[in-house]
Structure formats: C-alpha cells, structure tokens
N, C-alpha and C positions, 0 to 999 in steps of 0.2 A: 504494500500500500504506500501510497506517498504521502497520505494525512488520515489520521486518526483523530474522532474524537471521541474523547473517552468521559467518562461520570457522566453522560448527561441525561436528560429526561424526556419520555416521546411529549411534542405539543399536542396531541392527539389523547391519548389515555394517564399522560403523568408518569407510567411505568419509566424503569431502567433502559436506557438507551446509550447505544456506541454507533457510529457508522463511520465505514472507512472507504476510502476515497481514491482513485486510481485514474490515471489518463484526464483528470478532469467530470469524471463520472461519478455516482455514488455505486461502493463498490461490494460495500455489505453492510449490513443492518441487521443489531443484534444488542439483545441487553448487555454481553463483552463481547466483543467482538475476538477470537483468537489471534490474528494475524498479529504481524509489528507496522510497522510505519516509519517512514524515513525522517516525520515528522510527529508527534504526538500533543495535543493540547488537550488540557484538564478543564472542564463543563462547568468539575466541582458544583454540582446537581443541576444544573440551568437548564432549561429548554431549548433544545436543537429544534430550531423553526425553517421550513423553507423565505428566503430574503422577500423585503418589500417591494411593493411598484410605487410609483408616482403618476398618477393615469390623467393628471389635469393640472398642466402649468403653464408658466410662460416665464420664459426662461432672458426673453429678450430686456425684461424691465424688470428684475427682478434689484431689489435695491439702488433702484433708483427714487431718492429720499429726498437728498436736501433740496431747499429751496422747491422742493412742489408740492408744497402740504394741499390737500385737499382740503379747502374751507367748508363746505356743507356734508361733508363724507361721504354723498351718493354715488351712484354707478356716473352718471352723466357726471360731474363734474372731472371724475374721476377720467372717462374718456376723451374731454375734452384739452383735459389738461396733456396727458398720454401724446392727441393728435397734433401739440404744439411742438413737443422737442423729438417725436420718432423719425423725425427724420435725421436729426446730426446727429443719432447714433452710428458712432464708429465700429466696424469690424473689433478693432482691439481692444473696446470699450466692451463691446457685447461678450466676449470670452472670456475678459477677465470677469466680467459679475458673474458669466455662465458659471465659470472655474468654481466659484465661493460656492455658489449652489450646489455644483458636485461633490464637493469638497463634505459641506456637511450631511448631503442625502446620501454618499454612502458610509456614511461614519457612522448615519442610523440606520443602515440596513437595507437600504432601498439601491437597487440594482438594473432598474426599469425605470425610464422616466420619457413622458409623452407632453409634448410642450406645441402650444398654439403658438402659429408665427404670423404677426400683423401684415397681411397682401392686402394694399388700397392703392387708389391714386396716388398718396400723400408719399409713402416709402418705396411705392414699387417693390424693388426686389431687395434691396438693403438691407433689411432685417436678418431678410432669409439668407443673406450671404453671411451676417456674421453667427447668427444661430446655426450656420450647420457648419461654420468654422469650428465653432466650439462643440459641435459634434464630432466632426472629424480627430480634435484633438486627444478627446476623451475616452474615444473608443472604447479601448483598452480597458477600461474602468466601469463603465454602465453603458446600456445602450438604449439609445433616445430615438425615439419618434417625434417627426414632426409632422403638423398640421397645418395645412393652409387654411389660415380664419381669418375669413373677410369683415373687420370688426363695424368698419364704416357703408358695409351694404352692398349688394349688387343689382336688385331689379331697375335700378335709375340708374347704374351705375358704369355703363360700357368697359370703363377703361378698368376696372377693377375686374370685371370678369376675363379679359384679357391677362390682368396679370397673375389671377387662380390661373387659367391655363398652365402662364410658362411657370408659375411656382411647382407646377406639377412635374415636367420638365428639368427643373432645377433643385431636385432634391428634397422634396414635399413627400411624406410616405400617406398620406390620409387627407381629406376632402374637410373641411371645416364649411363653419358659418354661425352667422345670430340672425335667424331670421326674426324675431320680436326685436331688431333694432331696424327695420323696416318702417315707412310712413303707415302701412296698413294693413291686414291680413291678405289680402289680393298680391299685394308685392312679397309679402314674408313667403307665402305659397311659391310665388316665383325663385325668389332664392334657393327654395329646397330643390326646386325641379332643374334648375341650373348646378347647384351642387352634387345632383343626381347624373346628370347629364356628365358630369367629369370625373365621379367618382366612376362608371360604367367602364368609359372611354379607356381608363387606364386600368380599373381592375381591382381599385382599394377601397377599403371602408371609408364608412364618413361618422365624423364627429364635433357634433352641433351645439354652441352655446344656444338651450334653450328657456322661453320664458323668464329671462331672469328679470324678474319687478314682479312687484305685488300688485299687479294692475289685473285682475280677473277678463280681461277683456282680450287677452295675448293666450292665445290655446295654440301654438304651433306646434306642442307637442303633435296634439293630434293628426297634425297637417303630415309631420315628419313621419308616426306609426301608418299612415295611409299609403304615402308615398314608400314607405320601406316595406310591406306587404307587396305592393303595386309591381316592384323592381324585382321581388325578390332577394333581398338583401336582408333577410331575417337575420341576425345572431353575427351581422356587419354593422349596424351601426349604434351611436354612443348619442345618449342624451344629457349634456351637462347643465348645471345649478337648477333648471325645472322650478323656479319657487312661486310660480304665479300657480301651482298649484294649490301651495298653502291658503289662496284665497278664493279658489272656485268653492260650489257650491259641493256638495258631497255627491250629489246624482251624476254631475258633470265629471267629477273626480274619477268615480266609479268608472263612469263607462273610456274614460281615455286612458285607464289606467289599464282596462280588460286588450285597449286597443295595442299596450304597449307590451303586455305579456304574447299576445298573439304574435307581436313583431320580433318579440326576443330583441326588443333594446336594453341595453344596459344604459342604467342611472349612475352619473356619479352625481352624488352631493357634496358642492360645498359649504359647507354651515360656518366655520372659521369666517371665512369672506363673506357670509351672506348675511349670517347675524349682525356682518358689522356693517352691511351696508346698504340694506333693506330695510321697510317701513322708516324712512326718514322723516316723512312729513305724515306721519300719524300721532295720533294721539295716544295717549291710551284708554284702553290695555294696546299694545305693539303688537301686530303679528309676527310668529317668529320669523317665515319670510323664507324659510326653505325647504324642499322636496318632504311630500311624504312619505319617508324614509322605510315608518314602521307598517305601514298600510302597503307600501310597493314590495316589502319585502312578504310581506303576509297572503299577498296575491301569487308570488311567485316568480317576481320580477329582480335580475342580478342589480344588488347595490352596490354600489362603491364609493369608497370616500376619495378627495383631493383636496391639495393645499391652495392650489389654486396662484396666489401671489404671497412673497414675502416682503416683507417694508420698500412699498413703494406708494403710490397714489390710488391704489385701491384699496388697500391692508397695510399697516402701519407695521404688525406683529410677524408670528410664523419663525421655525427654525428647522423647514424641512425634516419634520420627526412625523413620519406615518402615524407612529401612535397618539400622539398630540394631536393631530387630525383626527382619528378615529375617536378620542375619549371626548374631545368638545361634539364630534355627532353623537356619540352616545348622548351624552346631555342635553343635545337640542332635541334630538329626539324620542325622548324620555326613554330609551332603552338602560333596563336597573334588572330584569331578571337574568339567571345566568344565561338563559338563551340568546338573549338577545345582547347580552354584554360577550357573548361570542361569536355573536353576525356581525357585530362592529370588530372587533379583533380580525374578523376573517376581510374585512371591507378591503385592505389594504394588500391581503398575500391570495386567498383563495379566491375570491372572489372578481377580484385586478387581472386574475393567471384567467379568468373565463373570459373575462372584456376582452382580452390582450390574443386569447385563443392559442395559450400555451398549454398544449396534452400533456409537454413535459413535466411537469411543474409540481413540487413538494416530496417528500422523503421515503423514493422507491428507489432499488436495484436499478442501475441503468438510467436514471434521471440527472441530467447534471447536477453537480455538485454546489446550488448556486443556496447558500446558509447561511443562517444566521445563529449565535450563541446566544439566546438571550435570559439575561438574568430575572429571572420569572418560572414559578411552579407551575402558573395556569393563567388563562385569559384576562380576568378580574387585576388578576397581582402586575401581567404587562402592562395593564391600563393603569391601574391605580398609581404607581409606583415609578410610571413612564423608565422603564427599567435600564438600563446599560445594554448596548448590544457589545457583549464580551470580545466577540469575532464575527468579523464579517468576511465571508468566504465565495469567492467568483471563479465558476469552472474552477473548484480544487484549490484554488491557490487563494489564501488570507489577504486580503484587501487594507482591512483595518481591522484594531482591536482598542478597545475600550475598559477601562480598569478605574475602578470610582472607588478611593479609600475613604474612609472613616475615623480621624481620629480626635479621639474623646480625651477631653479633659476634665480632670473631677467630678469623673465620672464616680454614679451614687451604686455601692454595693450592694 
C-alpha cells in the first residue's frame, strides 16, 4: 500500500475502520486492515469521510471588499455595484483571490469546486480568461467547473448571447443563467430556451441562478422543470438559491415542487447569502427568504448546500468551510432531528457527488482515494463542533492536514 489509515471510524455506522490506498485508489477497507504502507497516519478515532464539493460559487469576486460596501445589503445593489468594476478585473488579480479560495477550501476538505463566470456585454470574455487561468493553475489540487452565467440577461440582450456562445468555446464546462433577472416572465422563459439551445449544441448540463427574491410573482423554476422535461435533460440540470419559493402560496409550492422531482433537478441552497440578503425591505416578522429545503427534500428532491460568495459585495462573511455552510442550513431550515441533521451533513459530500454525477464517489474498493480525516464520531458532533479536517487526501496523496491543540491553563481538577 502506499497510504494507510489507521484508528479511524466508518462515517456511515461509527464502527472501527482502516482503508489502505494504492495507485491513487482505495485499496482495502477493513476494521485493521493487514497490509503495511509506505506511509501510515493515525485517525486516533476520527471519521474517515469521502472529501467535500463546493457546487455554487464565484470565484471571480470572491474578496473583493474594500471600498465596495454594499449600503442597503440587497441583491441589486449588490449587482450593481459588481457591474461597475468587473471589468478592470485583471487576469493576475483574478488568480491571486482565486488562489486564497483554494487555499482555504481545500484545507477544509473540499476537493470539487463549481464557480459561475460573469459572460455580458460589460466583461465579454475577461472574467473567463482569468477564472480559468486560475483553473488551469490549480489543477493539481481541486478540480473546478465553470459556468457561463449571464448575470445581466439575455432575451434583450444580443451581444450577451453571442458571448454564452464563445464562453462555450473558450472553456465554459456548463450553460448558466438568472432568468428572474429578466424585465418579465415572457423574457425569463426566453432565456431558458436560449440556455437550452446551447447547452444541447455542445452536450453539457445547465445550471441556473433561480428565483432569487422574495417576490412570489418570479416562478421560473417552473418554467426551467418544463423546459428540462421538454429537452430531456432530467438529472442534467441544477437549480440554485430558489427563494421566491419561500413566499409562494403552499398549492403553488406543491405543485412546482412535484414539477421539479419529475425533472430530477437538483437544488442547491444558499441560506449563508440569502439570509443575508433577502427580505430587505420587509417588515416584520422577515421571511426567511430561502428554498424549501425540508419540504424539497421530503418530496424526494436532491438538496444541496453552497457558499455561494465570500466577503465581497454580496456577503461580507464565509470561510469556504462546507460545514459552516451546511450547519447555518440546518438552522434556517429548522433541521434538529438526527435525520435530518444528516441530510444537511450529507448536503455537501453525498448528495454534491449526485449533482456533480460522480458513481465514483465515497469509501468502496476501487473508488478513488479522494478523503477526508475528520475529527468527528458522527454527523451532529461535525456540525456542532465544525471539527478539524485532520487530512485531506486527493487521489492517494495528503493534500493538507490540520492539527488544532488545546492548551489549558489552570486548568480545574
């Protein structure tokens, strides 16, 4: 073997667990595993977990801070302020913040990362050269998907559909869009049918910022499980933040909800970003403002969490920690029993590997070796505890490791 680990414990049953590691593969799995290893690390009881994803980011603005505070905290301000300086973002500017991002999503775990890239008028293709600059760099390290996300629209919008084309072209893996940032559901519809039109063309999935405002009047989900039926594209495409669902009526809820389980779209929520930037101009009581999490999942529908942004002019907070993500959804939406404080756990690994359509994915024979060490007996205690990822291990080989001491002074016997 070339890497052993040893004491640890299955995320799955708790029990005694070893798995040892060959070629980059997982090579045996066993409460001790017999063999030796060229390399050996100690668990010392922790839960051996398959690594995290990151299935909803944007990598291009991520810390970007000073001087652009959002005054009223909303989405719109937020993208208005974005549409003034995305353009004299530099290639080497974009890499270096990308870098930081990397830097700390894989230190937590996260080995997957899928990042919306701004294609309009305003940038053309300049985003997307330095975002997949900083793809290119990282390789080696995690691997990133991009999406062409037309943030600024396309049914009025010619020269933006023009530039979806060549983003496709020029190293876009996935078909994006906000069709609820449209003048009106006539044009939002247009946008999907244009997004459809180019995801076909080339063959990739599509993944949509949808409904994000608490405006009941914005149902594109609906538009989008129509059109993904229509095409054929079941269990291809991605529906993210969804939070005008929070404010439809429950009949309405219901029936687009049934529309989206037929579709086999995956949800991701972001509740981090959305709590903080949803129902602004309400009163109270606030609605909370994002996806019905515990209702989509009770239907049958794949959840999943993202971070969405880190301190920039959407979101002030964030430290690219899956679990940090996954514990404020728990919270928002009220998931406290163990079941469900294990659907949120799983929002981030198992359920990220269904979005993403990796069969390989978590701790069999012949599965890459793609793991995590984490300090944690069970689901509860990774949430609770946001634990240390001990080792982070990519194809076989230790990525980073993480070791958090304790030491006490006058301390009481």
């Amino acid at each position: 073997m070339d890497l052993i680990i040893r004491n640890g414990i299955s995320e799955q049953s708790g029990e005694p667990l070893e798995v040892g590691i060959a070629n980059g593969t997982i090579a045996a799995i066993a409460p001790s595993v017999a063999a030796t290893g060229a390399r050996e690390i100690d668990a010392v009881g922790s839960m051996i977990s398959p690594a995290f994803f990151e299935s909803h980011f944007h990598l291009e603005n991520a810390y970007l801070w000073d001087g652009l505070i959002n005054q009223s905290g909303t989405l719109h301000e937020a993208i208005e302020i974005y549409a003034k300086v995305k353009h004299d973002l530099t290639v080497d500017d974009i890499v270096a913040r990308s870098g930081h991002v990397i830097e700390h999503a894989l230190a937590n775990g996260t080995l997957w990362l899928r990042s919306h890239v701004d294609i309009d008028h305003i940038a053309q293709l300049s985003i997307l050269n330095g975002v997949r600059a900083a793809r290119d760099k990282y390789a080696d390290v995690i691997d990133i998907q991009l999406v062409a996300f037309p943030q600024l629209g396309l049914a009025q919008n010619p020269e933006a559909v023009d530039m979806m084309w060549q983003a496709m072209e020029n190293g876009c893996d996935l078909v994006g869009g906000m069709p609820h940032g449209e003048a009106n559901m006539d044009d939002a519809a247009r946008q999907i049918e244009i997004a459809f039109e180019i995801a076909q063309k080339y063959d990739v999935d599509v993944d949509m910022h949808i409904d994000e405002t608490d405006d009941p009047y914005w149902q594109t989900l609906e538009l989008l499980a129509d059109k993904t039926i229509e095409t054929g594209w079941q269990g291809r495409v991605t529906a993210g933040h969804c939070c005008a669902m929070s404010a439809w009526d429950d009949a309405t809820a219901v029936r687009i909800m049934d529309k989206v389980k037929s579709a086999e779209i995956h949800i991701i929520t972001n509740a981090p970003i959305n709590l903080m930037l949803e129902a602004r101009g309400h009163s109270h009581p606030k609605p909370r403002g994002i996806a019905r999490v515990k209702e989509l999942l009770e239907a049958g529908v794949n959840v999943v969490c993202g971070q969405d942004d880190v301190q920039n002019m959407f979101y002030p907070y964030g430290k690219m920690d899956p679990l940090e993500v996954a514990l404020i959804t728990a919270h928002a939406a009220h998931m406290g029993a163990p079941h469900e404080i294990q659907a949120a756990f799983d929002m981030p690994r198992y359920n990220a590997a269904r979005l993403w359509r990796h069969d390989d994915y978590g701790i069999k024979v012949g599965n890459p070796a793609n793991l995590i060490v984490l300090d944690a007996r069970s689901a509860v205690e990774a949430l609770r505890r946001q634990s240390d990822r001990r080792y982070v291990i990519r194809k076989g080989h230790i990525s980073a490791e993480t070791h958090t001491h304790t030491i006490w002074h006058n301390k009481v016997s």
